[in-house]
N, C-alpha and C positions, 0 to 999 in steps of 0.2 A: 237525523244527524246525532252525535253521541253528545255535542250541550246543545241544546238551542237557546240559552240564555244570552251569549254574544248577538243572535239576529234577532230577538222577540221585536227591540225597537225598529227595524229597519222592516220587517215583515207585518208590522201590526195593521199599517193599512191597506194592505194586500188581500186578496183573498188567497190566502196560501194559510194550509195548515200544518203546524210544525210537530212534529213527533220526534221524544227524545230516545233513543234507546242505546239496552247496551252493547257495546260491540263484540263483546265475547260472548251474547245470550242472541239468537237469531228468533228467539220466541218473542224478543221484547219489536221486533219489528214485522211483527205481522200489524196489527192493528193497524200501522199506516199502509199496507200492501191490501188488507183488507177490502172488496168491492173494485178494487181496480182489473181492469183487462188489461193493459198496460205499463210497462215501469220502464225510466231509465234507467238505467245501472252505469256508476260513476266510482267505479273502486278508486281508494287514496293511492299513491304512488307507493304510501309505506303499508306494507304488510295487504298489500293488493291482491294476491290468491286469497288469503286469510278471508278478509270483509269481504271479499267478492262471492266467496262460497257460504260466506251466513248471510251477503244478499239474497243468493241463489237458493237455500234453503227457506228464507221466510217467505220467499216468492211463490215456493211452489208450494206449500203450507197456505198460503193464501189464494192458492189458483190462480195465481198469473197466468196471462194466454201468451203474452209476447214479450220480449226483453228486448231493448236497445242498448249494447254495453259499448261504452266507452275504453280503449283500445289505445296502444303505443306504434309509433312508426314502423315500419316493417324495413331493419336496418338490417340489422344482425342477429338471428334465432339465438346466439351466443350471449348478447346482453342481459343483462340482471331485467331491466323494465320488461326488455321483448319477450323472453323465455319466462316470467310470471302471466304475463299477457295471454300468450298461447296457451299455458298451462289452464289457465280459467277459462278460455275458451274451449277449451277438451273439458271441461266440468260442464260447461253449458250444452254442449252436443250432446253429453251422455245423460241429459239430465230429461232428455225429448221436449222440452220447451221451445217452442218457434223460437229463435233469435236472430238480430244482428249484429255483428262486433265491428265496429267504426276503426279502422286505424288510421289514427290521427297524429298530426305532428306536432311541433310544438305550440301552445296557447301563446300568445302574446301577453295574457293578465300574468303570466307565469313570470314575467319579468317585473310585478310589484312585489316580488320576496326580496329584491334588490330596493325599494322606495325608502328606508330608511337612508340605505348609503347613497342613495344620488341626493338625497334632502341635505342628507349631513355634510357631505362629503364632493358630491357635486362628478361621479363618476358610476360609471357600470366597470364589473368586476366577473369575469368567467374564464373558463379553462381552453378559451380558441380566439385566433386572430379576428379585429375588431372589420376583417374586409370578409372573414370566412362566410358565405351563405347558406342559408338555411328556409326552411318549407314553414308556414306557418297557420294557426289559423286567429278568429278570438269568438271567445262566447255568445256575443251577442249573434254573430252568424248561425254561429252553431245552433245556437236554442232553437232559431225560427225553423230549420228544416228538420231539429229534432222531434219538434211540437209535431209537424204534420205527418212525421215516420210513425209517433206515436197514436195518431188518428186512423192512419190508415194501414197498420200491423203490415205494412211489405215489410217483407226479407231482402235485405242489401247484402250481398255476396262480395266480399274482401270489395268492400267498401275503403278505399285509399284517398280521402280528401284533404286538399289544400289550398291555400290560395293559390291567383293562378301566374303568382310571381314568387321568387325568393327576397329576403330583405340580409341585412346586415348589420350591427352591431354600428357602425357606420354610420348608415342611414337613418337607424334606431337614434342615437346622441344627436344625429343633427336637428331630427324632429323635434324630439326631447327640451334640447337648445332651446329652440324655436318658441315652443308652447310655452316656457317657462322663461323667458328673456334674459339667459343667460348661458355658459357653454358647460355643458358636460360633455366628461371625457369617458374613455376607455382604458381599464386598464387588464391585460390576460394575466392571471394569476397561475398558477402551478396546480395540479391536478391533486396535489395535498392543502393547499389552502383554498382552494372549492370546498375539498370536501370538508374542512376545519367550519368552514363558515355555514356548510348546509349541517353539518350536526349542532351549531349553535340555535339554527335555526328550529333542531327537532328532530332531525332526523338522525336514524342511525346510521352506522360506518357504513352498515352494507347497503342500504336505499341511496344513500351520499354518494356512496362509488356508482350505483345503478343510473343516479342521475348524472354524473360525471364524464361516465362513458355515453351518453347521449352526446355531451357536447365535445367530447373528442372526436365523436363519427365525425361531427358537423365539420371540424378545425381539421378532418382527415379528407373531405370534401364524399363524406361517404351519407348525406341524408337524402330523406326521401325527395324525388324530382316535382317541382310543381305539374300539375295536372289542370285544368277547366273545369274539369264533371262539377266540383262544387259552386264555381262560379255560374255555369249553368242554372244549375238546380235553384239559387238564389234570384237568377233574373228570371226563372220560368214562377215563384214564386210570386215577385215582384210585378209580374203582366197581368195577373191574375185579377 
């Protein structure tokens, strides 16, 4: 990661070891690539061909044998997220490295960029109807079938996982509600003050609009359809 000083205290009694590098030097991230057969690859939303291709370089500089990269929904090849997406996945083909690219739909943690404004403020704020449905998934699932993709280097072929229902914005506040004993709301804001609010957040205009047109697919009822396969893959995990 480019600081590891925000996680030293949360990682300290882990056995996890952190390595800082820089993200415009691919040389400063060998060393953690280093001895490994394995890696996942988790490009950032912003400047994701960028980081994803000095992944790919300190990878193969370090003889990686297999990559797991993490992947955008397969909505629209026209999107800003999907068409970087693809792009780096034509970097990893041509690159002959065993790989598989996950495309995955939205995280659920991805709705704590919003925890200040439901603390403060006591609402969720995005660019589509609080009934519009969406495919989701959240980390904690992810990791455990990641872990074992990464044990046993198979190649997943347009790998499209989700949970194996849609939620809603809706159903999100009422939970929400519930855990915290008290009522958050929704409110849809304008696809200019999304994106005002995700460049406060760090991002630039154009990653802001790339995430924005995500959730207009969503409010256009154009995302990806829930699927089983990963529910599957979780309880054959689970029998185990």
């Amino acid at each position: 990661m480019p600081n590891t000083s925000a996680i030293q205290s949360v990682a300290k009694n882990d056995k996890v070891k952190l390595f800082q590098w820089n993200i415009n030097d691919a040389k400063t991230l060998i060393p953690a690539y280093r001895g490994c057969d394995a890696i996942l690859m988790v490009p950032p939303i912003q400047n994701r061909l960028k980081v994803g291709c000095e992944y790919l370089r300190a990878a193969i500089s370090a003889d990686v044998q297999y990559i797991c990269c993490l992947g955008v929904q397969p909505i629209n090849p026209n999107l800003i997220l999907e068409r970087e997406s693809r792009q780096l996945e034509s970097q990893l083909l041509a690159s002959g490295v065993k790989y598989s690219m996950l495309e995955l739909p939205i995280f659920l943690e991805n709705l704590l960029y919003q925890a200040n404004l439901v603390y403060n403020h006591n609402y969720f704020a995005y660019p589509c109807r609080s009934d519009a449905a969406f495919s989701y998934l959240t980390c904690h699932d992810l990791g455990e079938v990641v872990a074992e993709n990464l044990m046993s280097e198979h190649v997943l072929t347009k790998a499209v996982w989700t949970s194996a229902s849609m939620t809603t914005f809706d159903e999100i506040c009422s939970s929400v509600s519930y855990l915290l004993g008290h009522e958050i709301n929704f409110r849809q804001v304008s696809t200019a003050q999304f994106i005002n609010s995700l460049k406060l957040d760090g991002f630039t205009e154009y990653y802001a609009t790339g995430i924005t047109q995500l959730w207009r697919a969503v409010d256009a009822g154009f995302d990806i359809r829930p699927n089983k396969d990963f529910t599957y893959i979780l309880e054959t995990n689970n029998d185990r």
